[in-house]
C-alpha positions as CSV (number, residue, x, y, z in Angstrom):
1,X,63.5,15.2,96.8
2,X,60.6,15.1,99.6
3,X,57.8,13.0,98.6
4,X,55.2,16.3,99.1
5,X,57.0,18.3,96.5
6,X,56.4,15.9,93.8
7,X,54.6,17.2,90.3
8,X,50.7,16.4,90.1
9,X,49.8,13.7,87.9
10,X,48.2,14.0,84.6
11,X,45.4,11.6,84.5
12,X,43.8,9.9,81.2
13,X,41.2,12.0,81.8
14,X,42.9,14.7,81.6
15,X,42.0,16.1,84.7
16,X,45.5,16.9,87.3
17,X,46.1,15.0,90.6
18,X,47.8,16.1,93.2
19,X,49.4,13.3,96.4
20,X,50.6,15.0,99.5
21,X,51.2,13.7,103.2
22,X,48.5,15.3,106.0
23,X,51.8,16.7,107.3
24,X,52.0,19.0,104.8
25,X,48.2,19.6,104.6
26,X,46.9,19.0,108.1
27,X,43.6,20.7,106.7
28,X,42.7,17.5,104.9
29,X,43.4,15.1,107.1
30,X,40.1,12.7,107.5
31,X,38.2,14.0,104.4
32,X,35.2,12.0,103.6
33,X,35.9,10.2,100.3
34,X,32.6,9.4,98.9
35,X,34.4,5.7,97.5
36,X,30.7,4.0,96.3
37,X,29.1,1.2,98.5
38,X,30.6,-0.6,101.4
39,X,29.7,-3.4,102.8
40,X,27.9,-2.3,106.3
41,X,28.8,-5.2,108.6
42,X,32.7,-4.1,107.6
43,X,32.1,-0.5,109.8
44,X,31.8,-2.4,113.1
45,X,35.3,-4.0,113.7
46,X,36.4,-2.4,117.2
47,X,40.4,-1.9,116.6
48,X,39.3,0.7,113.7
49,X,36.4,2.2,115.8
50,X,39.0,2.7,118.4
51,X,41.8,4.1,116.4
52,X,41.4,4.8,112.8
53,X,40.4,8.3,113.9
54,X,43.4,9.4,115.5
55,X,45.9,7.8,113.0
56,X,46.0,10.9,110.2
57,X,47.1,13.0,113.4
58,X,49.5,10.3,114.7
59,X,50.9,9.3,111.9
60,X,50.5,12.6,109.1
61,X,53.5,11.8,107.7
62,X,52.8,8.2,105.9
63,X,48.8,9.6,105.8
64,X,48.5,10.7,102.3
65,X,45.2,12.9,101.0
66,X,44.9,13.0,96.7
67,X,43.3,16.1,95.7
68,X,41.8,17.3,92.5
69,X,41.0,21.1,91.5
70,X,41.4,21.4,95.6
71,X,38.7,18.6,96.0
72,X,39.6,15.7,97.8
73,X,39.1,12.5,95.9
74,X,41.4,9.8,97.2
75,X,43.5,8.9,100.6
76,X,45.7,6.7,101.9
77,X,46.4,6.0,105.5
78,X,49.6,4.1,106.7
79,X,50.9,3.7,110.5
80,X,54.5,3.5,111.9
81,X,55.6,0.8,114.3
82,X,59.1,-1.3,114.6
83,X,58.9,-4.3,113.2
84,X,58.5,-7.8,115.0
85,X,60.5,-11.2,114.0
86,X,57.1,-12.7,111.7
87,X,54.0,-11.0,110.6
88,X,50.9,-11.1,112.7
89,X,48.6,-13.6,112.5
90,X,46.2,-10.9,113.8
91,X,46.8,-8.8,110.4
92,X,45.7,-5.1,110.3
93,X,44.1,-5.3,113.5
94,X,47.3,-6.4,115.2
95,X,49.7,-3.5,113.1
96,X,47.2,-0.7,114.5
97,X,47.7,-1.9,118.3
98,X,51.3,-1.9,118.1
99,X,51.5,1.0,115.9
100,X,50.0,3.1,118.7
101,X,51.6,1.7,121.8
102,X,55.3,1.7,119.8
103,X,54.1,5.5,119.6
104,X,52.9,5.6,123.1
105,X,56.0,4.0,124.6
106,X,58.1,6.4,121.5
107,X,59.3,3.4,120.0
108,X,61.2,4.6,117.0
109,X,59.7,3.0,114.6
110,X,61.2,1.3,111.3
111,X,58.5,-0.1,109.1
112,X,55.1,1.5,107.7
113,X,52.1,-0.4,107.4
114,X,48.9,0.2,105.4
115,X,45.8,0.8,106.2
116,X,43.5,1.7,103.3
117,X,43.6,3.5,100.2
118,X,39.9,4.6,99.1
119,X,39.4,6.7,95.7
120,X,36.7,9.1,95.2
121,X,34.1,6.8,92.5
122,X,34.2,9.2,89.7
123,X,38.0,8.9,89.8
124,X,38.2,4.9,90.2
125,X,39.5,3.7,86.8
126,X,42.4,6.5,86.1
127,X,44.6,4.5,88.1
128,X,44.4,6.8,91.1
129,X,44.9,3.3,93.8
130,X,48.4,2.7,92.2
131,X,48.9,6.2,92.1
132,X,48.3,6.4,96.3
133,X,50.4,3.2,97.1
134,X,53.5,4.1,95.3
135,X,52.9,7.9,96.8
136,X,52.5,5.9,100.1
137,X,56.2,3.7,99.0
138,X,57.6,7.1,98.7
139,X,56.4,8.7,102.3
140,X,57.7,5.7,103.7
141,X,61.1,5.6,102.5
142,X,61.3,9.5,103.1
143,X,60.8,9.3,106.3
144,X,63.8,6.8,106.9
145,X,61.2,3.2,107.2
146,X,62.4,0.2,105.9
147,X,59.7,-1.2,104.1
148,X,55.8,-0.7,104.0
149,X,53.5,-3.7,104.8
150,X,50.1,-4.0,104.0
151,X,47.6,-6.4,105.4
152,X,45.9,-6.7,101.7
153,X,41.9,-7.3,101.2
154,X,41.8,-8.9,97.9
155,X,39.3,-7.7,95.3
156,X,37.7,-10.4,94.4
157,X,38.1,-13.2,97.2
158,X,34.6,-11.8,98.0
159,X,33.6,-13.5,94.9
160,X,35.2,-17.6,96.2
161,X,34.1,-17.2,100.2
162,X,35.2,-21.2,100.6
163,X,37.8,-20.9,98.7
164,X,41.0,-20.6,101.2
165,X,42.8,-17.3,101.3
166,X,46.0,-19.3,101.0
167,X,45.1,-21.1,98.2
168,X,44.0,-17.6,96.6
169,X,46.8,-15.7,97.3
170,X,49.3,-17.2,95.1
171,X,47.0,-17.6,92.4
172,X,49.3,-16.5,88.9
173,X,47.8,-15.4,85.5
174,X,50.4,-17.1,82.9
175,X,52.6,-13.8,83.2
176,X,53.4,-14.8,87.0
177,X,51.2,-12.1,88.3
178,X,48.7,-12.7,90.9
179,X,45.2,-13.1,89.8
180,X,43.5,-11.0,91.6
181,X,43.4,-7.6,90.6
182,X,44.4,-5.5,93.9
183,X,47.4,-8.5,94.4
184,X,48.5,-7.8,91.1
185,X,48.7,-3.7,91.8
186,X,50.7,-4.4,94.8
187,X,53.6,-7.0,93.3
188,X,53.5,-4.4,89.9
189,X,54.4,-1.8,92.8
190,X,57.4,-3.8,94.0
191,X,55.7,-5.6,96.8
192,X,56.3,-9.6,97.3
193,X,53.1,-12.0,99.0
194,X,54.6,-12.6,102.3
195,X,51.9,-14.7,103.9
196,X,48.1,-14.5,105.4
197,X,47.1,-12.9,108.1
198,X,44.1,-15.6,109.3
199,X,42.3,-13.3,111.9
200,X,43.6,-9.7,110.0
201,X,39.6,-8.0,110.8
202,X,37.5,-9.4,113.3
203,X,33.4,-8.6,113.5
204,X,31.4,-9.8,116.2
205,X,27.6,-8.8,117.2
206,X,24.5,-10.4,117.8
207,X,22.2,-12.2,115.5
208,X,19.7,-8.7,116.0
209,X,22.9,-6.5,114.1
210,X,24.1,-8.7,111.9
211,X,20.4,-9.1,110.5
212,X,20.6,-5.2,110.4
213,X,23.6,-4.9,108.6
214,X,23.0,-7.8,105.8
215,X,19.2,-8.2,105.7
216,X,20.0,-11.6,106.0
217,X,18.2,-14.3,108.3
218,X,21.0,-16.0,110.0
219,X,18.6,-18.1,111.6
220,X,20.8,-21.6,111.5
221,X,23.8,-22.1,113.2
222,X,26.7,-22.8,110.7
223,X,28.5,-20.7,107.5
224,X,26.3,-17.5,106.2
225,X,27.6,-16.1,102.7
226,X,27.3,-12.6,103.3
227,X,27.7,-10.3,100.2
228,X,31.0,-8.8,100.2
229,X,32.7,-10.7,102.9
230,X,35.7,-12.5,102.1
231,X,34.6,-15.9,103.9
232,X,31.4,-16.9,105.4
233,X,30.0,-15.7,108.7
234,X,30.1,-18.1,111.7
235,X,26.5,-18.4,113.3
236,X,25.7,-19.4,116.2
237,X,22.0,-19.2,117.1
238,X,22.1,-21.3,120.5
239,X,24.8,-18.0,121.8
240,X,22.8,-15.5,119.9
241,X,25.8,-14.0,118.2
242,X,28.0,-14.4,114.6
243,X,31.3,-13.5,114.2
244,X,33.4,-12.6,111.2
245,X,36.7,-13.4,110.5
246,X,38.2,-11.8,107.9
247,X,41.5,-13.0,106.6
248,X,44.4,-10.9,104.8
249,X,47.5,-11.1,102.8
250,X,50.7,-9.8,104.1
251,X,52.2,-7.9,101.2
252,X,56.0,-6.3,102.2
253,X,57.5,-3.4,99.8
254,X,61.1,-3.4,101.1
255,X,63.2,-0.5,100.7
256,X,66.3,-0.8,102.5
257,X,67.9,-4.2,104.3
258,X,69.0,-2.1,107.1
């Protein structure tokens, strides 16, 4: 059965969900989904500015759009490339490039990879994120891929910035699931921890921006904590600039062997 024709989904609230790909509902592709606050330093990373836009058209059938009484409250957005002997050191930034030139060059592709999922925040908490990525699992596997990767930002790494991501990522509770909370969605799914992507989202301006983006000094060369990065800012006051680097976890739902 094609993943769009699906029932909706009764949520606790009792309110009705509905998951389809922007294939089948172009109309919604790159609905804004008022998700609650972001971090404003994470909008400038230059891969996304470059091509997030175009990737609902590109890729509409592993782009998914959840919809609610006809609102839009939740997406999920998910590239197609042909997958490479290791996974990138250079995380989601490194999927997107080749994702587009594999599509440039018609590459047939035989992996997905994901690039958000973002719920609407009066419908966080109904288990609408679990919802999208197994939605996204099934697109995937429609569609003939192999497997779906995702570069994964964990929830609450924001909270340890020195702590190091590959310490972090194989963190277990006592049931052998991961700690954190977005880690621990994504191996219920069927996904296994693959490895980190060290330089996965890259943000680099000068001091003047990043001071408008935090509110922050960053007055001293050396580690800022920046409120809801993952690690700490490198400063650099004698070059003028600070650059983020934000590290991932390569998460890989296989499907097939093939």
């Amino acid at each position: 059965m094609p993943f769009s024709r699906h029932r909706p989904h009764r949520l606790a609230s009792g309110r009705t969900l509905e998951i389809t790909t922007v294939a089948d509902r172009p109309e919604l592709a790159n609905t804004d989904i008022d998700a609650g606050p972001w971090p404003a330093f994470m909008r400038h990373n230059r891969i996304s500015e470059a091509y997030f836009g175009r990737t609902a058209e590109t890729f509409a059938e592993t782009c998914l759009v959840a919809t609610s009484d006809g609102r839009a409250v939740g997406d999920a957005h998910a590239v197609q490339l042909r997958s490479r002997p290791e996974f990138p050191s250079g995380g989601w930034e490194q999927a997107v490039v080749w994702a587009f030139a594999d599509a440039h060059r018609r590459v047939r592709p035989d992996i997905a990879c994901a690039l958000n999922i973002s719920v609407a925040r009066d419908f966080q908490g109904e288990g609408v994120a679990s919802l999208l990525l197994s939605a996204l699992r099934e697109a995937a596997a429609d569609v003939g891929l192999k497997a779906l990767d995702a570069p994964v930002r964990p929830t609450h790494k924001h909270l340890e910035p020195f702590a190091a991501m590959s310490e972090y990522a194989v963190r277990t509770r006592p049931d052998g699931l991961p700690v954190d909370p977005w880690l621990r969605t994504h191996v219920r799914a069927g996904g296994r921890i693959a490895s980190v992507a060290p330089a996965s989202w890259v943000i680099a301006g000068s001091l003047a921006e990043w001071r408008s983006w935090t509110g922050l000094r960053f007055d001293r060369s050396g580690p800022v904590v920046v409120a809801g990065a993952l690690v700490p800012v490198a400063c650099d006051v004698a070059a003028g600039q600070a650059v983020y680097v934000e590290p991932n976890v390569w998460v890989r739902h296989q499907f097939s062997t093939d």
